[in-house]
SEROZA-331921 format. One line per field, with one value per residue (C-alpha): residue number from 1; residue in one letter; x, z, y. Coordinates in Angstrom, 2 decimals, padded with zeros to 5 digits. Layout:
<pts>
num: (NUM/...)
residu: (a/...)
xx: (X/...)
zz: (Z/...)
yy: (Y/...)
</pts>
This chain:
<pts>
num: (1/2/3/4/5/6/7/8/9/10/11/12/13/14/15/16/17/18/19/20/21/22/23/24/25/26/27/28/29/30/31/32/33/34/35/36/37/38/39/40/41/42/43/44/45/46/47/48/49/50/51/52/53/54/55/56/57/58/59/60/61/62/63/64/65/66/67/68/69/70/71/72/73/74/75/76/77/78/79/80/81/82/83/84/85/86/87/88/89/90/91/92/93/94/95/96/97/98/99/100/101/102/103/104/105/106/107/108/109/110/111/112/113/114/115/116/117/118/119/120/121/122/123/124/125/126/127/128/129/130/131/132/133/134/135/136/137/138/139/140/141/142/143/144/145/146/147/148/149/150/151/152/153/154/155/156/157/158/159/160/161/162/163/164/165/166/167/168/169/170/171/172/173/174/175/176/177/178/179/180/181/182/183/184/185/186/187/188/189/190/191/192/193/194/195/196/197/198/199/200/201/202/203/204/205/206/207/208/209/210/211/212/213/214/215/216/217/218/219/220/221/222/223/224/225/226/227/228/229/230/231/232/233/234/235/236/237/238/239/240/241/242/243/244/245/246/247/248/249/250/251/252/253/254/255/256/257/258/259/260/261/262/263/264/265/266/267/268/269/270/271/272/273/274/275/276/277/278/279/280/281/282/283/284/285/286/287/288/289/290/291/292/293/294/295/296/297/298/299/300/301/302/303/304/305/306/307/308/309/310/311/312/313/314/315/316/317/318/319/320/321/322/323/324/325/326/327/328/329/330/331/332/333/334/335/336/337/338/339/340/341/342/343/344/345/346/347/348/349/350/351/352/353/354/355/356/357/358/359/360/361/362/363/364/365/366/367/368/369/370/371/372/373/374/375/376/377/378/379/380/381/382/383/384/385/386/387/388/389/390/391/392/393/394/395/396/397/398/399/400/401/402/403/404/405/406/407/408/409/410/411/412/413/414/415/416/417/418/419/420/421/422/423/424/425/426/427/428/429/430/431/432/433/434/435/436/437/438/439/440/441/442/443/444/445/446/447/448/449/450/451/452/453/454/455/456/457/458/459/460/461/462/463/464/465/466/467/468/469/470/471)
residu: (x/x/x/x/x/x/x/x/x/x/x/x/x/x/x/x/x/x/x/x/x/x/x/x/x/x/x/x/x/x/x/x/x/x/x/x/x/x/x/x/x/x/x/x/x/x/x/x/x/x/x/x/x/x/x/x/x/x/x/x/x/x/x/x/x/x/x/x/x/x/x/x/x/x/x/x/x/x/x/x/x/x/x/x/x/x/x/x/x/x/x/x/x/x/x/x/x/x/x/x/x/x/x/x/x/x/x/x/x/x/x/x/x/x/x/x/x/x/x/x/x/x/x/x/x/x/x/x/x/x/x/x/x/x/x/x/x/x/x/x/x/x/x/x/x/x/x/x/x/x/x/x/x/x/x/x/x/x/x/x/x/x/x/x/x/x/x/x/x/x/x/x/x/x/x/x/x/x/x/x/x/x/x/x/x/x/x/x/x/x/x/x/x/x/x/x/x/x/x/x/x/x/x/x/x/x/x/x/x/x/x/x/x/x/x/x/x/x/x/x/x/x/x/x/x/x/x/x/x/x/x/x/x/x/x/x/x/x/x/x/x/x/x/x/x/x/x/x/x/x/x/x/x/x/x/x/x/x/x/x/x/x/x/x/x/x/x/x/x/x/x/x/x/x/x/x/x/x/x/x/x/x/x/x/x/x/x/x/x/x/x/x/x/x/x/x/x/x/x/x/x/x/x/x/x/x/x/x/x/x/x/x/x/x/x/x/x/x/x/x/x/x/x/x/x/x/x/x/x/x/x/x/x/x/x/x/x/x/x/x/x/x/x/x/x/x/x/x/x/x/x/x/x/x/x/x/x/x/x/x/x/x/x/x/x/x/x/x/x/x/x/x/x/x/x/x/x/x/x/x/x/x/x/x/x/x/x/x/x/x/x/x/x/x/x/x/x/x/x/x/x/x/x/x/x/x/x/x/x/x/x/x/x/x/x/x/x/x/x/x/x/x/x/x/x/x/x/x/x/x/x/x/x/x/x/x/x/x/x/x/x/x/x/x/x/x/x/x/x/x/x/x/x/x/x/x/x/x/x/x/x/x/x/x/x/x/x/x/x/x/x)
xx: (027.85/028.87/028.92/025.95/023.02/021.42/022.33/020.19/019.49/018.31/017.82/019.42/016.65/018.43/018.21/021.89/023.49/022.15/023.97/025.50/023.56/026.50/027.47/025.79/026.90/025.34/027.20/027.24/029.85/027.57/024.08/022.32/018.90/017.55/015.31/016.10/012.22/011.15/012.80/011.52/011.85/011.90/010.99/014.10/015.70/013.86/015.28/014.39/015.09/016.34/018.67/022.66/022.04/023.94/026.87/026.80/030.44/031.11/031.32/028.23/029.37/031.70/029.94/032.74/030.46/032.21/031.33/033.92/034.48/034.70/038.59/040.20/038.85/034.76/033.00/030.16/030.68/030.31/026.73/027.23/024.64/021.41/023.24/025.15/024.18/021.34/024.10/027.43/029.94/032.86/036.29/038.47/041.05/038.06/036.85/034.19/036.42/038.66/035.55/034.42/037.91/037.90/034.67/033.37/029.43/026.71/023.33/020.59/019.02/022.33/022.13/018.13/019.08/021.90/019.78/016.27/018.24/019.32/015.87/013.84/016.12/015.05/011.70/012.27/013.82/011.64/008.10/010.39/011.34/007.77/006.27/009.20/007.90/004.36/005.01/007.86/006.02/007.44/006.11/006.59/007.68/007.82/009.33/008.54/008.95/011.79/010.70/012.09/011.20/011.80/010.86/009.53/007.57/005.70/001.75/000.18/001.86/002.41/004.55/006.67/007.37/008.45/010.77/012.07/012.56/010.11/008.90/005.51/004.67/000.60/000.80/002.19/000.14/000.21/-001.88/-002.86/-003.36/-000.54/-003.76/-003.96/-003.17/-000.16/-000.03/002.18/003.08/001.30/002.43/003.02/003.17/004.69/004.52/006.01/004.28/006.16/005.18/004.47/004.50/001.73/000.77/-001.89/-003.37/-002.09/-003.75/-000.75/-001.35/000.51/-000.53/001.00/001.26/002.64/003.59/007.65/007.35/006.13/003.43/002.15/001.85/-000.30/-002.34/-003.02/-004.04/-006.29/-004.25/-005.12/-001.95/-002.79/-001.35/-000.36/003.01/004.78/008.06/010.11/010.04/007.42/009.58/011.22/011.53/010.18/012.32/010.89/011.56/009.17/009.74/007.81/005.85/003.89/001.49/-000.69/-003.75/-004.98/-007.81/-009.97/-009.37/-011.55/-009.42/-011.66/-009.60/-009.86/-013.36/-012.86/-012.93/-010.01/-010.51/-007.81/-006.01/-003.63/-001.56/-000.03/000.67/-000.50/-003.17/-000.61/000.66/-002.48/-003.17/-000.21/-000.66/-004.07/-002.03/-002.49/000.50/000.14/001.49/002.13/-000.35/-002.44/-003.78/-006.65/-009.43/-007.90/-004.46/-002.28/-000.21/-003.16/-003.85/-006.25/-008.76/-011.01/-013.96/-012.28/-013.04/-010.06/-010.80/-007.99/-007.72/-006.69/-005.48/-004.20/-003.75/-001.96/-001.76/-003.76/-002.99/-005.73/-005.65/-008.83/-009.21/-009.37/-012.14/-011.34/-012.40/-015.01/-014.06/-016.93/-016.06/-018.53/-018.93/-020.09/-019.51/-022.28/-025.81/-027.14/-028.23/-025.60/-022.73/-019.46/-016.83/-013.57/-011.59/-012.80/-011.95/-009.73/-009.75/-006.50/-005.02/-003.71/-002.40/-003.37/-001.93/-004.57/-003.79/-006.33/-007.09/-009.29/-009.96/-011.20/-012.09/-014.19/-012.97/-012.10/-012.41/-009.92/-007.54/-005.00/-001.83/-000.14/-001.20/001.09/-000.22/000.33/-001.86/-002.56/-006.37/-007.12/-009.67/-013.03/-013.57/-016.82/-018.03/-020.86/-022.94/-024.15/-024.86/-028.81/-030.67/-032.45/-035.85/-037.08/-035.98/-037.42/-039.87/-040.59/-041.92/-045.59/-045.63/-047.22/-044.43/-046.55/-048.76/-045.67/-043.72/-046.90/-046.77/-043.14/-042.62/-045.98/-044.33/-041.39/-038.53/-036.33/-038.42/-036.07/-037.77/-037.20/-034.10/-032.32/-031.30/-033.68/-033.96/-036.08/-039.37/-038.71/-036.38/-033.38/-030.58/-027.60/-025.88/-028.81/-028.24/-024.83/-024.95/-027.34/-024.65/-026.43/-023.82/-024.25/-027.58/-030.39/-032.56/-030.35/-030.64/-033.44/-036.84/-036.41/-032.99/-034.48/-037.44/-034.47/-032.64/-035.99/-036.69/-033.09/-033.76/-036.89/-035.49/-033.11/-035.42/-038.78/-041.20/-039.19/-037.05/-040.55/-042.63/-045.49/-046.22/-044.85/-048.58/-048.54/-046.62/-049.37/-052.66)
zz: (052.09/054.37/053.55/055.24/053.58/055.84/058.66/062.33/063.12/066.61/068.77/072.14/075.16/076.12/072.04/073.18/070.52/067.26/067.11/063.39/061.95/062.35/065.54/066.64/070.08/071.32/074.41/077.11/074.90/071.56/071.55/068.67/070.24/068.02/069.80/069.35/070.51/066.80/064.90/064.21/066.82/066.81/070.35/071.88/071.22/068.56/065.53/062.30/061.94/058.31/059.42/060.84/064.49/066.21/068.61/071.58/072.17/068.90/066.32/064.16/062.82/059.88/059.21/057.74/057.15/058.41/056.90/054.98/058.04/060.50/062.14/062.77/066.21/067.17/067.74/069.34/073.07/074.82/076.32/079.74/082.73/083.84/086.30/084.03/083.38/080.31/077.92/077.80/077.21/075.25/076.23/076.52/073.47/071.96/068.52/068.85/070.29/067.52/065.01/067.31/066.85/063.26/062.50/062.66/064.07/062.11/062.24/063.51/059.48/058.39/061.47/060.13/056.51/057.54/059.93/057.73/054.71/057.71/059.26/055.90/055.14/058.39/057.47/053.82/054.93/057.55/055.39/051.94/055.18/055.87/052.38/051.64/054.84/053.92/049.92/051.36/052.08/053.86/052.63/051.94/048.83/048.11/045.05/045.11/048.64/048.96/050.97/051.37/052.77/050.69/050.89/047.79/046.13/044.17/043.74/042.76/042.91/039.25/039.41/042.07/040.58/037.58/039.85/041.25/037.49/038.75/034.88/035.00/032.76/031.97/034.45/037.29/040.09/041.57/045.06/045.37/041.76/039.86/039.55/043.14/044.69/047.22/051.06/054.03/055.61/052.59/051.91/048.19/046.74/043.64/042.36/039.82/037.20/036.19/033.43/034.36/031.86/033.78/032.95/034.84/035.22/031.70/030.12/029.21/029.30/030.01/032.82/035.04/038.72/041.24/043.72/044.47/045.29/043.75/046.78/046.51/042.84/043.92/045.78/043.86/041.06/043.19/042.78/045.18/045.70/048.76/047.56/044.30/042.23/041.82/038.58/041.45/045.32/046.51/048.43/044.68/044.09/040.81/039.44/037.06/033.69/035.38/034.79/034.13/036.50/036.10/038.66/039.00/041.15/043.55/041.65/042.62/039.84/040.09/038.92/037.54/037.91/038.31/039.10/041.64/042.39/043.57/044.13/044.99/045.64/042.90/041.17/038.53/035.15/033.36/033.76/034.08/036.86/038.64/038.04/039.71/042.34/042.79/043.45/040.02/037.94/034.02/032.30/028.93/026.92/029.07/028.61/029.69/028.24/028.05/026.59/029.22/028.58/028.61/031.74/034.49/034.96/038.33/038.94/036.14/035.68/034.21/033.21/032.80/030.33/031.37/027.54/026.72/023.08/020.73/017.06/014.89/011.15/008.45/004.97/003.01/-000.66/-002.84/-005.91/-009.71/-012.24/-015.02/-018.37/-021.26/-025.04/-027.57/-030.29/-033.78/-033.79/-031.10/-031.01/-029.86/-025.66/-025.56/-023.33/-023.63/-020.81/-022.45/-019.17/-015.81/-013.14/-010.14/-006.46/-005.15/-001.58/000.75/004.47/006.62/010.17/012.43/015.99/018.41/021.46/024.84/026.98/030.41/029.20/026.15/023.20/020.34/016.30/015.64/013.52/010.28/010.77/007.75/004.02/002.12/-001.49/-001.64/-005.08/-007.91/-008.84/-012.08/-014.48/-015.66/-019.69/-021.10/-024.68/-025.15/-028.49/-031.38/-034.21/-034.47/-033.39/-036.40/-035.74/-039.11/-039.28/-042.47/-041.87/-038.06/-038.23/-038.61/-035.28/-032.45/-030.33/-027.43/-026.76/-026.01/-024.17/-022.03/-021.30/-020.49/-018.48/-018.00/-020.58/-018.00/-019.73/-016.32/-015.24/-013.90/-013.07/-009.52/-010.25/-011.82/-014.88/-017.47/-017.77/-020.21/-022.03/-023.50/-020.61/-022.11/-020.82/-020.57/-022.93/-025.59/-025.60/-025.95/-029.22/-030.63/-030.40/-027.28/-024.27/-020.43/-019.31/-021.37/-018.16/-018.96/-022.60/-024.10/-024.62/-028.97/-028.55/-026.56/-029.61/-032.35/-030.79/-030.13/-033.85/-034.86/-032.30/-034.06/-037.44/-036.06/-033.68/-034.41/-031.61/-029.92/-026.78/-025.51/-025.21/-023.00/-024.90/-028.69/-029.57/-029.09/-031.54/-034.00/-032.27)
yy: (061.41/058.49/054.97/053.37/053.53/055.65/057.61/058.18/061.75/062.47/065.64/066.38/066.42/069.71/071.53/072.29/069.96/068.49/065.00/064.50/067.33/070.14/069.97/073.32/074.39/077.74/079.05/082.20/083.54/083.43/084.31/085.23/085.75/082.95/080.48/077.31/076.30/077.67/074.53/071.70/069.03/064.71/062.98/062.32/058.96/058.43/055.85/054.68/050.94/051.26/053.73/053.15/054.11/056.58/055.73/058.21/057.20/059.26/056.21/055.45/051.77/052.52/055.38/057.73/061.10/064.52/068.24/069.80/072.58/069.87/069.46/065.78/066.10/065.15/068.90/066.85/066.00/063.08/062.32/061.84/060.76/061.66/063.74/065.82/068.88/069.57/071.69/070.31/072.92/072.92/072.51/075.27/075.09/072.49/072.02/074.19/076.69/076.76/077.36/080.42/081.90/081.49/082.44/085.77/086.24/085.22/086.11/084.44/083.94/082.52/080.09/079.14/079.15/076.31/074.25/073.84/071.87/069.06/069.14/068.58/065.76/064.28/064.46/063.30/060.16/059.93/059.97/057.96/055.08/054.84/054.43/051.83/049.39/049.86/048.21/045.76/042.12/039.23/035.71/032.54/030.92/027.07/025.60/021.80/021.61/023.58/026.78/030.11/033.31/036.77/040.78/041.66/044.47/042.39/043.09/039.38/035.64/035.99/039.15/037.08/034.32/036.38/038.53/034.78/033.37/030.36/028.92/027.40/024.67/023.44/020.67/022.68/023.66/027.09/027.86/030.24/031.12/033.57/036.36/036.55/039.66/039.33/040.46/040.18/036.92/034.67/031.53/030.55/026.93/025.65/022.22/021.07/018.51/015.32/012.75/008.97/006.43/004.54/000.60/000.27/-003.82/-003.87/-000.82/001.66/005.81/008.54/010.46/013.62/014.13/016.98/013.70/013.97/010.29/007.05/006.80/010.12/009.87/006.91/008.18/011.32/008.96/007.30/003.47/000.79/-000.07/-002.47/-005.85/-004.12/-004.93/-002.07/-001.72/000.55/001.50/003.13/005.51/005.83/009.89/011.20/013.72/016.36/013.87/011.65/007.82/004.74/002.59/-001.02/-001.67/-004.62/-004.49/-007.14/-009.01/-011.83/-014.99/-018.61/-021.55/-024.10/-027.63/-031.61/-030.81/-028.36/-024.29/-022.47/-018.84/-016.61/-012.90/-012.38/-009.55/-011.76/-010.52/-013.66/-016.29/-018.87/-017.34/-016.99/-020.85/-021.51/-019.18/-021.57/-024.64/-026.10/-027.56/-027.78/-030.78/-032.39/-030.85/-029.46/-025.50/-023.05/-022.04/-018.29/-018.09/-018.72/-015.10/-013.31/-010.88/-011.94/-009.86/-009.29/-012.19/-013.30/-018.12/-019.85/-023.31/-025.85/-028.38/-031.68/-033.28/-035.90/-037.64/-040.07/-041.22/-043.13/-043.97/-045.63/-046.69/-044.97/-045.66/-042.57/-042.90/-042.74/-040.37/-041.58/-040.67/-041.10/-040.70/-040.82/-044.14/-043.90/-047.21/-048.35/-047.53/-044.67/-045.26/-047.91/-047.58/-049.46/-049.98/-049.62/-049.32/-050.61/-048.08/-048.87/-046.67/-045.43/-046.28/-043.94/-044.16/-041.24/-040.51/-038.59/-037.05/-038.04/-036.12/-036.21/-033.20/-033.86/-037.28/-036.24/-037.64/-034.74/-034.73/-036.65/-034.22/-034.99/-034.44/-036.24/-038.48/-040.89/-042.39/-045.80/-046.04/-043.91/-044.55/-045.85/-043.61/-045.44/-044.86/-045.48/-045.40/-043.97/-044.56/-042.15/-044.51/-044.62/-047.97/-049.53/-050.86/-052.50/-056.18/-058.13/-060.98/-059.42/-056.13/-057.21/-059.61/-058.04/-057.05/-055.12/-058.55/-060.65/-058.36/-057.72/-061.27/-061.90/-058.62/-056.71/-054.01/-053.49/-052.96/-053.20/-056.15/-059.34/-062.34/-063.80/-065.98/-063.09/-064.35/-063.01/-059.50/-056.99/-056.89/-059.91/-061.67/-062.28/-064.33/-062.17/-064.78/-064.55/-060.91/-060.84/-062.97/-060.42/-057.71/-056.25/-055.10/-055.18/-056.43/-056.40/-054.89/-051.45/-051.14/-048.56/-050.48/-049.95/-051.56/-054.49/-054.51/-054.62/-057.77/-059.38/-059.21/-060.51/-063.51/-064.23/-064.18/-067.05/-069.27/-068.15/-068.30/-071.07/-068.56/-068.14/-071.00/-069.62/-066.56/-066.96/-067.47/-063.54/-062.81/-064.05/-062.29)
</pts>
């Protein structure tokens, strides 16, 4: 064999010489009465492209193939012109003159039964060179935007990306589809996808795009990015780890301030940035009615607060406690003061503030005691009120107190110093053993005393109606 991969076999015009097959040379001299006109023929000149062509000079480009009979010298001629004649002869003292005197006659099967073997590998080659252009494509492959073009065999996109080692991943995009049957001259796309850590006018998500760039990432993700902050470059490549990008829209924000409306075209990432991208300056204590590192949103109103505010500090009394005990000692619905209560003091510092000129709540901020309040005890009695008193009982009791009081036993007459059924002075009662006012006391308590007083004065402490006492 030689050592290209194939070789060119062509046919002399004049069927005097078979070019590379064996050199056969018939001549005057030889004559086997076979007719060359029986073989099988090939149009003259005629090549197959995946084939080493034939030099008529006698070299075939590196090709190195000789038969094993064949001498150092070429046996086939030189082609010359048109005008030479159709058969070339040999030489005398040639190659093929040397192989005539060495070889004895053959016969005209012998020559057949050598020249058929070259001729069907002609046509082998031939029909196997044919079949190999018809399955051999020519396309177009592009690996995230890095074409090529390649032969292959392949029967669908799938099967050529396989043959390629091009891994597809579930975000990639494949056009057209890897199920689609392949043909000559198609174009094949691969994109790769790539993972963007997307924060988005504050809302964060993950999202995955075939874009090489920044922009066309935007774009494919349908972002306005027209007056949009944007973390990187928009000319910033996205490899295949993807990367992260904050982008802030454009949005429309009203400042509401000093009694005016200030609308404007912001992509600020907080609303105190879009207030003072309105012209408006914060101070002191002033704030919005949003928090002020909260994100602005589209048609969103801020309102600022205009606040300003001081201290104030009062003394408030705080109340005491009132403690009652139970007497024996004292008759039952009498109470007795032991300890007279006393209110606490305390000083209390309060923060006052006005927003917009409306004054607020004013709020607490800190208390100091200045006094401890002092507890109230009161005695209250459980001994039983006697109402039999000797040498009284059988006066009628009802008739005067009707006329002193009306039967009021809370009745005070208009100067305020008699009190009671029977209108004692607060003295009078006192001596009796009554406490407090004599208005307060239970109407059998004020009976009891009235009897004791009689037992001491008679009808004398009530000159107008004593005569009751008697019918």
């Amino acid at each position: 064999m030689s050592n290209s991969q194939y070789e060119t076999y062509g046919i002399n015009q004049s069927y005097g010489t078979f070019d590379s097959l064996d050199a056969y040379e018939p001549s005057p001299a030889y004559d086997d009465g076979w007719d060359v006109h029986s073989a099988p023929t090939l149009p003259h000149g005629t090549t197959y492209a995946a084939y080493a062509a034939y030099d008529p000079s006698g070299a075939t480009s590196g090709d190195t193939y000789r038969p094993a009979y064949e001498t150092a010298e070429p046996l086939v001629p030189r082609q010359g012109s048109p005008e030479t004649p159709a058969v070339a002869r040999p030489r005398a003292g040639g190659r093929a003159a040397r192989r005539r005197k060495g070889r004895s006659p053959e016969r005209p099967d012998t020559s057949v039964r050598r020249l058929l073997p070259r001729a069907l590998v002609v046509a082998f080659l031939a029909g196997g060179t044919t079949a190999f252009v018809a399955e051999d494509k020519a396309v177009e492959l592009t690996v995230d935007g890095e074409p090529r073009r390649l032969h292959t065999f392949a029967d669908d996109v799938g099967e050529l990306l396989a043959e390629e080692g091009v891994e597809i991943g579930a975000h990639d995009v494949i056009t057209p589809t890897p199920g689609t049957e392949l043909g000559h001259g198609d174009e094949i796309a691969v994109r790769y996808g790539r993972p963007v850590r997307l924060t988005l006018d504050g809302h964060r998500q993950e999202v995955w795009t075939t874009a090489r760039t920044v922009e066309g990432a935007l774009r494919q993700l349908g972002v306005r990015a027209q007056g949009a902050y944007l973390s990187v470059a928009r000319s910033q490549s996205i490899g295949r780890a993807g990367l992260a990008l904050d982008v802030r829209t454009e949005r429309s924000v009203t400042v509401m301030a000093d009694g005016r409306a200030r609308t404007v075209r912001t992509n600020a990432a907080t609303v105190d940035e879009a207030v003072r991208a309105a012209g408006v300056t914060l101070r002191g204590q002033d704030t919005t009615s949003v928090p002020p590192d909260s994100f602005p949103r589209d048609g969103q109103t801020v309102t600022v607060l205009r606040i300003t505010g001081g201290k104030e500090t009062r003394e408030e009394e705080i109340p005491f406690e009132v403690r009652r005990v139970e007497d024996p000692t004292v008759f039952k619905g009498t109470e007795v003061v032991e300890q007279a209560g006393q209110p606490g003091l305390r000083r209390v510092t309060y923060a006052l503030r006005t927003v917009n000129g409306v004054r607020q709540q004013p709020r607490r901020i800190s208390t100091e005691l200045v006094r401890e309040p002092a507890t109230r005890i009161v005695k209250v009695g459980t001994k039983p009120m006697p109402t039999s008193v000797q040498g009284a009982d059988h006066l009628d009791w009802q008739g005067l107190a009707v006329c002193e009081s009306g039967g009021d036993p809370g009745a005070v007459d208009p100067s305020g110093t008699y009190g009671g059924l029977y209108q004692f002075d607060t003295g009078t009662w006192h001596s009796l053993g009554g406490t407090g006012r004599p208005q307060d006391a239970p109407a059998a308590e004020q009976t009891y005393r009235a009897k004791k007083l009689y037992t001491r004065r008679g009808a004398g402490p009530w000159p107008h109606c004593g005569a009751r006492l008697h019918g």
